[in-house]
Residue frames as a rotation matrix with the C-alpha (Angstrom) as fourth column:
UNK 1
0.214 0.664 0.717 24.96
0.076 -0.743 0.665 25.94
0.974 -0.088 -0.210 25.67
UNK 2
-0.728 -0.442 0.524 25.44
-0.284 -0.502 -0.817 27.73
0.625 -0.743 0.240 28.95
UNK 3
-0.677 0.492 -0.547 23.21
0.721 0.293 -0.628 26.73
-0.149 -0.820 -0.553 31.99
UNK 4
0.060 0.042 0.997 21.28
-0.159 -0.986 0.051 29.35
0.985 -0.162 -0.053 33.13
UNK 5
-0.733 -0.535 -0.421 22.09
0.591 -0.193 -0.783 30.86
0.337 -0.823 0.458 36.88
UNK 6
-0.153 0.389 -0.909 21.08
0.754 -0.549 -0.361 32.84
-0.639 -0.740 -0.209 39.06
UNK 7
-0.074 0.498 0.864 19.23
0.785 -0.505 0.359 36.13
0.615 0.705 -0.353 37.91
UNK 8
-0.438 -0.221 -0.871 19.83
0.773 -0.588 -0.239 39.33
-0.459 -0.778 0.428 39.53
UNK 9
0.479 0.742 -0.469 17.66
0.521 -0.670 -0.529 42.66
-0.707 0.009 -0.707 39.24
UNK 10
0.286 -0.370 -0.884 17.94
-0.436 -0.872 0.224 44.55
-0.853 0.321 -0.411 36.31
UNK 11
-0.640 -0.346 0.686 19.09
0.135 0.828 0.544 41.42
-0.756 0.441 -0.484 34.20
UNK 12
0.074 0.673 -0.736 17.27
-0.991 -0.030 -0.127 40.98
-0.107 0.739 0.665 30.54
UNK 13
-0.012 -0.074 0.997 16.47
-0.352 0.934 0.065 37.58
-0.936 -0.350 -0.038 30.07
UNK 14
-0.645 -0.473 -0.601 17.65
-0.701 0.050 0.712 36.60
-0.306 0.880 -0.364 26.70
UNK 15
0.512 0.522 -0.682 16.04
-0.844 0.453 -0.287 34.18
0.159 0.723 0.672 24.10
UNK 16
-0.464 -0.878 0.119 19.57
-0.613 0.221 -0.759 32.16
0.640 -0.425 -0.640 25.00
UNK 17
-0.834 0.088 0.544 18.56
-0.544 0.034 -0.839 31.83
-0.093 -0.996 0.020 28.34
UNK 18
0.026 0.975 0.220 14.89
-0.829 0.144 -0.541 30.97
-0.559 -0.168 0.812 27.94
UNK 19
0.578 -0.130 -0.806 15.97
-0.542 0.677 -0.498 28.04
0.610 0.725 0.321 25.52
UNK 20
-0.530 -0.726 -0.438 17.98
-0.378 0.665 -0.644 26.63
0.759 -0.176 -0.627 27.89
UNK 21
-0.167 0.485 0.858 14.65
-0.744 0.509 -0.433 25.49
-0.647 -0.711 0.276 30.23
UNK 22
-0.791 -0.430 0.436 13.09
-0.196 0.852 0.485 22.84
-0.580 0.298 -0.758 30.30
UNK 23
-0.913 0.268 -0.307 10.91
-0.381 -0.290 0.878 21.97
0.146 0.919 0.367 27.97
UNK 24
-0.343 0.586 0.734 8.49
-0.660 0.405 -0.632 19.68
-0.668 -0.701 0.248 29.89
UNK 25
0.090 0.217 0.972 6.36
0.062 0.973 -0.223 16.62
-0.994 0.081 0.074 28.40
UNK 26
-0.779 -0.613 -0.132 7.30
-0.379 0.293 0.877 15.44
-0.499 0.734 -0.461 25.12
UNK 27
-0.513 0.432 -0.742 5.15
-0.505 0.546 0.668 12.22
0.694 0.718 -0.062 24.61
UNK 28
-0.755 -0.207 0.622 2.69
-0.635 0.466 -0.616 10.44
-0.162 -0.860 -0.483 26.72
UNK 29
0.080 0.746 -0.662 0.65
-0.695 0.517 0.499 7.25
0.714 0.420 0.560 25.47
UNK 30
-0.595 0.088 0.799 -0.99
-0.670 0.495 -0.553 5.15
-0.444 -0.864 -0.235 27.43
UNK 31
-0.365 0.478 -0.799 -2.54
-0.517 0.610 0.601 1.48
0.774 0.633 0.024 26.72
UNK 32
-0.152 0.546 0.824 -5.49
-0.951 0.147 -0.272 0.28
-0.269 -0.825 0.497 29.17
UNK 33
0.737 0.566 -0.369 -5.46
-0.571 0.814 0.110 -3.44
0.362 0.129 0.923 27.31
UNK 34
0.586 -0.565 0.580 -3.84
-0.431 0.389 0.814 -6.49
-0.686 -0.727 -0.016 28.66
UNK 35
-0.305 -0.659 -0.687 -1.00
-0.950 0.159 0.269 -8.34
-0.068 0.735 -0.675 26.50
UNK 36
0.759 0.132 -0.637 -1.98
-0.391 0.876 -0.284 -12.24
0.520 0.464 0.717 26.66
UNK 37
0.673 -0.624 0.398 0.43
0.072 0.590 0.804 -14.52
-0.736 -0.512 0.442 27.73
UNK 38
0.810 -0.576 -0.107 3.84
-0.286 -0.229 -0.931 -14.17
0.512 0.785 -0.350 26.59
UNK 39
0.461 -0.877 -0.133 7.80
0.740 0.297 0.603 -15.71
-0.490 -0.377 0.786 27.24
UNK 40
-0.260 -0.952 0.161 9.25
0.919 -0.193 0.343 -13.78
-0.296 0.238 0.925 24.48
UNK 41
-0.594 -0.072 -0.802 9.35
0.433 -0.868 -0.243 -9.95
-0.678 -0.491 0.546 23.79
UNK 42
0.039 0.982 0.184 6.17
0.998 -0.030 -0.053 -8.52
-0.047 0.185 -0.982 23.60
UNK 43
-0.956 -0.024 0.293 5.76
-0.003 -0.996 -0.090 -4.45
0.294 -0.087 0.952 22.63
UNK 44
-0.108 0.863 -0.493 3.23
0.986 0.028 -0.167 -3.07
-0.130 -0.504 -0.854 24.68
UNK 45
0.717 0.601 -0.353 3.52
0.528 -0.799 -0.286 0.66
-0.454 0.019 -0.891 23.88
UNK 46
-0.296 -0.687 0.664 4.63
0.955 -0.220 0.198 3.14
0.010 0.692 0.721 21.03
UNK 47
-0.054 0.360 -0.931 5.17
0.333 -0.873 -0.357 6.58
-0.941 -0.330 -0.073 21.60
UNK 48
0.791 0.141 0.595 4.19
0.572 0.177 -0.801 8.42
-0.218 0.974 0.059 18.63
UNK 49
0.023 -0.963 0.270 6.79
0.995 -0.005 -0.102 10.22
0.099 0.271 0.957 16.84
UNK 50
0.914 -0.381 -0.142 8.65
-0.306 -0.875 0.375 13.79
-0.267 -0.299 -0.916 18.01
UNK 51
0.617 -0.749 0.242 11.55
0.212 -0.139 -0.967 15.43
0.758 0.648 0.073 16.60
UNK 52
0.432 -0.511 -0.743 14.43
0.896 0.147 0.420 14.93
-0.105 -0.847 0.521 19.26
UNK 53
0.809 -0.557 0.189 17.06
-0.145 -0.500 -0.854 17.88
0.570 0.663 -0.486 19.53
UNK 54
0.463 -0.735 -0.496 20.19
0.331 0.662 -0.672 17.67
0.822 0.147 0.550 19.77
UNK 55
-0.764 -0.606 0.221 22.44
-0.041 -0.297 -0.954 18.71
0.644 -0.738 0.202 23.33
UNK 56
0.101 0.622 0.776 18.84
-0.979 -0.077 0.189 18.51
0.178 -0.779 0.601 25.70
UNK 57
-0.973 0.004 0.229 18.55
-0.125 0.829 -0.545 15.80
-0.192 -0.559 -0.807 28.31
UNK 58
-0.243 0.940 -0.239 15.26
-0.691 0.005 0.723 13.72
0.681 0.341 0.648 27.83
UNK 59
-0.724 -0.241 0.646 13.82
-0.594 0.694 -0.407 11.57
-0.350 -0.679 -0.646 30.87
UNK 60
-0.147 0.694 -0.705 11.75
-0.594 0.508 0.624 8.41
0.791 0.510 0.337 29.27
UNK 61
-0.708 0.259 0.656 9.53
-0.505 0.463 -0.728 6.28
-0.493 -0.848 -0.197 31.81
UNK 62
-0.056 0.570 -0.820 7.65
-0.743 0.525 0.415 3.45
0.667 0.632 0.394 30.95
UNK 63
-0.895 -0.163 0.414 5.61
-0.442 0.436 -0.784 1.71
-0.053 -0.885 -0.463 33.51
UNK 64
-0.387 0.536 -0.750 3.55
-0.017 0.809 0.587 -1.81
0.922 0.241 -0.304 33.77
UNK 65
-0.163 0.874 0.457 1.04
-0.619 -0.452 0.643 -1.74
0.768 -0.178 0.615 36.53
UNK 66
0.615 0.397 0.681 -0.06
-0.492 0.868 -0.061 -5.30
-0.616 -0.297 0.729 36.97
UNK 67
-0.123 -0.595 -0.794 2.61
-0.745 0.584 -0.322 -8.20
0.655 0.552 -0.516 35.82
UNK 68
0.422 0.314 0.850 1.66
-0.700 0.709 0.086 -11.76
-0.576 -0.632 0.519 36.67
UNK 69
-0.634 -0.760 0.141 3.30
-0.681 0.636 0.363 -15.15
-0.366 0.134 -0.921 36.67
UNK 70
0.261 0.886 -0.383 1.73
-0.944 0.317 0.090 -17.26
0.201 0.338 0.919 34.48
UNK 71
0.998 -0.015 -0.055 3.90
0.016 1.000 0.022 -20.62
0.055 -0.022 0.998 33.93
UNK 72
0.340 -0.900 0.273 7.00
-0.819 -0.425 -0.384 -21.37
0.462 -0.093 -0.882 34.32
UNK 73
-0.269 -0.770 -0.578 9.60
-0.115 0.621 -0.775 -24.25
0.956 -0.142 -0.255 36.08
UNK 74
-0.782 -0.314 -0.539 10.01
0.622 -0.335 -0.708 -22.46
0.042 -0.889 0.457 38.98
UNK 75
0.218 0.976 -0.027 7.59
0.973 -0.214 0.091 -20.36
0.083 -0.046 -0.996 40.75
UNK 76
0.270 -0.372 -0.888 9.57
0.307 -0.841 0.446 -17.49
-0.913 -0.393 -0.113 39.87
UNK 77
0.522 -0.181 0.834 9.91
0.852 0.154 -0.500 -15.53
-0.038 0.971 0.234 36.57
UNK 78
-0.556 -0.495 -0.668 12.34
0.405 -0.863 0.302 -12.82
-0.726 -0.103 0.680 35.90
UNK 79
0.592 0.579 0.561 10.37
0.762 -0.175 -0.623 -10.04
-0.263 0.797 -0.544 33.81
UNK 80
-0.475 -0.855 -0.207 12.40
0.775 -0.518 0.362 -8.15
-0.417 0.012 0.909 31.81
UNK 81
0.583 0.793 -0.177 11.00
0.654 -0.587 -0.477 -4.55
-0.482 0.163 -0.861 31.42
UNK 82
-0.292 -0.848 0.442 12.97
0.789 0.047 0.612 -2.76
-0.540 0.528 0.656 28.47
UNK 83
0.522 0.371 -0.768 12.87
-0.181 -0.832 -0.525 1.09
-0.833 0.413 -0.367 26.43
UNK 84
-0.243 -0.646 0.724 14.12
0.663 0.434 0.610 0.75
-0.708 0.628 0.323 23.36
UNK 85
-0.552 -0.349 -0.757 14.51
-0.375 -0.707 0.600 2.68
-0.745 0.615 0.260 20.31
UNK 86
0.625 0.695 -0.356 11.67
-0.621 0.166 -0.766 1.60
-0.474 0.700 0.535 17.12
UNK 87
0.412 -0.609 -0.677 14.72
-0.508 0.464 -0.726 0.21
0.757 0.643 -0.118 15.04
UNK 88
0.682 0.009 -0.732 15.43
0.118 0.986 0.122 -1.86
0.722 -0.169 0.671 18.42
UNK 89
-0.107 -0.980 -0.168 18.09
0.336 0.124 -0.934 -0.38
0.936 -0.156 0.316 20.01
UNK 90
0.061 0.305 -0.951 18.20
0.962 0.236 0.137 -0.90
0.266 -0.923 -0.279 24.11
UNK 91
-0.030 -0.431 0.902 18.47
-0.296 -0.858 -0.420 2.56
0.955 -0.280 -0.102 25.29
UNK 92
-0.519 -0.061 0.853 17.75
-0.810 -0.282 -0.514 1.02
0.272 -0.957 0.097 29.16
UNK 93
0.194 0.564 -0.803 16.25
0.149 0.792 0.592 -2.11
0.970 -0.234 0.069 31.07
UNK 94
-0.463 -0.354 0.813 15.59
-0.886 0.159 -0.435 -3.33
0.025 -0.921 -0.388 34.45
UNK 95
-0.423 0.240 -0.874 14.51
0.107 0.971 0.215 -6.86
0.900 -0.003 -0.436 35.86
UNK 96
-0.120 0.461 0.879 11.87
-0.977 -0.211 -0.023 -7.90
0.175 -0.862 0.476 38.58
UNK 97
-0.853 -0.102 -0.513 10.95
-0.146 0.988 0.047 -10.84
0.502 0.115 -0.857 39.80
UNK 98
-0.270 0.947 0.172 7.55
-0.962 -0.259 -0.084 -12.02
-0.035 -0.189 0.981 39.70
UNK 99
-0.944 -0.071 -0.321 5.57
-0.238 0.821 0.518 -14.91
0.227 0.566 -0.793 41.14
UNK 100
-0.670 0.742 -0.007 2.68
0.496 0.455 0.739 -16.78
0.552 0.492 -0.673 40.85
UNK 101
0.012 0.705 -0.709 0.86
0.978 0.139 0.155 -15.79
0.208 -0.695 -0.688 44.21
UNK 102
-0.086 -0.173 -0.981 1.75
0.431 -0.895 0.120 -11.84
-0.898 -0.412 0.152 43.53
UNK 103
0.628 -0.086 0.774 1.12
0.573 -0.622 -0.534 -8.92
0.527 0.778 -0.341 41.04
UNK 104
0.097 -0.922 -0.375 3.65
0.832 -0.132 0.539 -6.91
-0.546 -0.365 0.754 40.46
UNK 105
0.830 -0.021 -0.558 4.32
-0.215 -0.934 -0.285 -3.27
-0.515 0.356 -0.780 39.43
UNK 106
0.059 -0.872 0.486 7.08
0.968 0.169 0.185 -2.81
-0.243 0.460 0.854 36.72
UNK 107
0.995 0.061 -0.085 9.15
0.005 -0.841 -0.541 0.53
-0.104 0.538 -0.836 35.91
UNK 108
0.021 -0.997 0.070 12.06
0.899 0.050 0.435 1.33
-0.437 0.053 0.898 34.22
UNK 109
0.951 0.308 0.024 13.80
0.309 -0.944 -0.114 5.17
-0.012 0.116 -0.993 33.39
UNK 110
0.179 -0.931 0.318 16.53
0.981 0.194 0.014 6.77
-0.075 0.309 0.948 31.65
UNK 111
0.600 -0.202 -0.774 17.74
-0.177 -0.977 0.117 10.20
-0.780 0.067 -0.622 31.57
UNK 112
-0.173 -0.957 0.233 20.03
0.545 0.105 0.832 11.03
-0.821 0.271 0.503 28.38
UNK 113
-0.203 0.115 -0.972 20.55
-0.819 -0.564 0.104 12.75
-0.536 0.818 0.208 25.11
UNK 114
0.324 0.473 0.819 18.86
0.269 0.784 -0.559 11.44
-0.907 0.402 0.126 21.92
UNK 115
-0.424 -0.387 0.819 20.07
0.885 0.016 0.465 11.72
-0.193 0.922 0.336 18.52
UNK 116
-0.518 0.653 -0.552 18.43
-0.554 -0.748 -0.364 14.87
-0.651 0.117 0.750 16.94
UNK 117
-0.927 0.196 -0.321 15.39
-0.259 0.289 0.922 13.78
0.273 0.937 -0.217 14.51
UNK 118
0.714 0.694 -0.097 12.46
-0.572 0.657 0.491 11.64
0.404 -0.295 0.866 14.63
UNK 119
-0.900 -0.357 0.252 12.68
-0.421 0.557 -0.716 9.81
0.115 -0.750 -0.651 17.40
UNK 120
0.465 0.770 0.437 10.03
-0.870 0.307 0.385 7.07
0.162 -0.560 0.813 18.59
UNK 121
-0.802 -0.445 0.398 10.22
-0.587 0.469 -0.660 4.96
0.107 -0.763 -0.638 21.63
UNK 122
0.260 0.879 -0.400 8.90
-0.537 0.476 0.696 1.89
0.802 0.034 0.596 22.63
UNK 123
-0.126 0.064 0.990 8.34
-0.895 0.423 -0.141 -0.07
-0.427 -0.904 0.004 26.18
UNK 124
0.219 0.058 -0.974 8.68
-0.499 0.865 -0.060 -3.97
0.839 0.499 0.218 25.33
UNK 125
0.247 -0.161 0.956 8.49
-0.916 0.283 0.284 -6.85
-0.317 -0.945 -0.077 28.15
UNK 126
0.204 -0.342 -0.917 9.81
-0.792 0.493 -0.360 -9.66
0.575 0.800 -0.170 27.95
UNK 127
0.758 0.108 0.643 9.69
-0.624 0.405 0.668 -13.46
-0.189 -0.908 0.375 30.60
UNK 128
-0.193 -0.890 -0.413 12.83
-0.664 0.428 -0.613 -14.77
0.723 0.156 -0.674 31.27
UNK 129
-0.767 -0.351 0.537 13.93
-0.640 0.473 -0.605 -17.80
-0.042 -0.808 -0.588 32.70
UNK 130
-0.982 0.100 -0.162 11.93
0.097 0.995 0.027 -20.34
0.164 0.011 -0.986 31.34
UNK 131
-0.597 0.781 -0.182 8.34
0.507 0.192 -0.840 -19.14
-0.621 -0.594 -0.511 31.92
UNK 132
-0.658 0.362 0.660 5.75
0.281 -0.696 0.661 -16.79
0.699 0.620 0.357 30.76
UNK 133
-0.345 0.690 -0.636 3.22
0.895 0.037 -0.445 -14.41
-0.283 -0.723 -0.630 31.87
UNK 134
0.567 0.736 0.369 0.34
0.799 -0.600 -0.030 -11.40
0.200 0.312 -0.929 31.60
UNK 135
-0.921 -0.285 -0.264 0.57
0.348 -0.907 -0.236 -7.98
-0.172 -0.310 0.935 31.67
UNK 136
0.039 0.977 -0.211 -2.78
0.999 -0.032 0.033 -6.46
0.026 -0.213 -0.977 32.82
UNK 137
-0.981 0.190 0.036 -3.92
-0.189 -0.982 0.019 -2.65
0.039 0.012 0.999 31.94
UNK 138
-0.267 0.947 0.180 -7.16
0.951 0.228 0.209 -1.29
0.157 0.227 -0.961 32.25
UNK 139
0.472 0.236 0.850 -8.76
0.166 -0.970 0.177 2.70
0.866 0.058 -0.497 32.91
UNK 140
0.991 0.078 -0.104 -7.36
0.072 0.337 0.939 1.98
0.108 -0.938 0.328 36.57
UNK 141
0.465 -0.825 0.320 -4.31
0.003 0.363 0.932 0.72
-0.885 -0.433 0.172 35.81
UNK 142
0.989 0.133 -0.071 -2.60
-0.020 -0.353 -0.935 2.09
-0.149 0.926 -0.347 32.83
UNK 143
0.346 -0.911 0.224 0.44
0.852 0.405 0.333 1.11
-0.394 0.075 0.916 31.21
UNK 144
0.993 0.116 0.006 2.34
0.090 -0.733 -0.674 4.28
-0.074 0.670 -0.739 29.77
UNK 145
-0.104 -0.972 0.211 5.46
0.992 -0.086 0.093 5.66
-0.072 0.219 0.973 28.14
UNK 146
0.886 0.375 -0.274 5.98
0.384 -0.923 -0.021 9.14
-0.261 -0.086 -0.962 29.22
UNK 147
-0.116 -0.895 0.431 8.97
0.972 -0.191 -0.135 11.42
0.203 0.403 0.892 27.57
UNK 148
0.699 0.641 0.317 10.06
0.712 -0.664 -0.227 14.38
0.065 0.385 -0.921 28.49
UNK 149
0.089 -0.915 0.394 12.60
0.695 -0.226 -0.683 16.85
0.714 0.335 0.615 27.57
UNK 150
0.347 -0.137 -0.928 14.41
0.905 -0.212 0.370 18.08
-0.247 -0.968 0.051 30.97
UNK 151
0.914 -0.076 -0.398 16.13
0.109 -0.900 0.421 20.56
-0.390 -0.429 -0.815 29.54
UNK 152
0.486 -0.534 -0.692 19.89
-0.873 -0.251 -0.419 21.51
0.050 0.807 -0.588 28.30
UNK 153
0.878 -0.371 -0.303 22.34
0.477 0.743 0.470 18.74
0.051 -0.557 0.829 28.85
């Protein structure tokens, strides 16, 4: 599909054309409980399911509030904050480091194209390096996974 451009007087804006914005939010679920202590990867939020299509850019965001160090060696835990596909596959990660005597915000975000179909995403954390530790949500402070389709690609 063609961009669209500039638009000059007199122009007819086509069906075409109007298919090639963007579409704006997709999915957005949010989850106000905390997770518990955890070391190994923990899902904290599932978007529900939407039918990707095929050639549009989609930007997923998926962001942890409050992440504390619970235990650990060292007074330092890497948290690994991770989108993934339902059937597992990484589509994106990032790492923070988080310790004991700080809370920490976590986000991670991908632009890209998705298969066409059902599609559902999920936000999964995960303490590396030998430790473990919370993730805190509440009406305040709300974990969420937000999708939304930018537009062609």
């Amino acid at each position: 599909m063609a961009l669209n451009t500039n638009f000059t007087v007199g122009q007819i804006l086509t069906a075409q054309q109007q298919n090639n914005f963007p579409r704006g939010l997709v999915s957005a679920t949010s989850v106000t409980s905390s997770s518990g202590t955890f070391s190994v990867e923990t899902l904290r939020v599932t978007s529900p399911s939407f039918t990707a299509v095929a050639n549009r850019k989609y930007r997923i965001t998926y962001v942890e509030p409050v992440l504390q160090f619970v235990s650990g060696t060292v007074n330092n835990v890497g948290m690994i904050i991770r989108i993934t596909s339902i059937a597992g596959a990484i589509q994106t990660f990032s790492e923070i480091k988080i310790q004991s005597s700080n809370n920490n915000a976590g986000i991670c975000t991908i632009v890209k194209e998705l298969t066409a179909g059902a599609t559902v995403m999920v936000g999964t954390l995960i303490a590396n390096g030998g430790g473990s530790a919370n993730a805190f949500s509440s009406a305040t402070a709300v974990t969420q996974l937000i999708i939304e389709d930018l537009g062609v690609a």
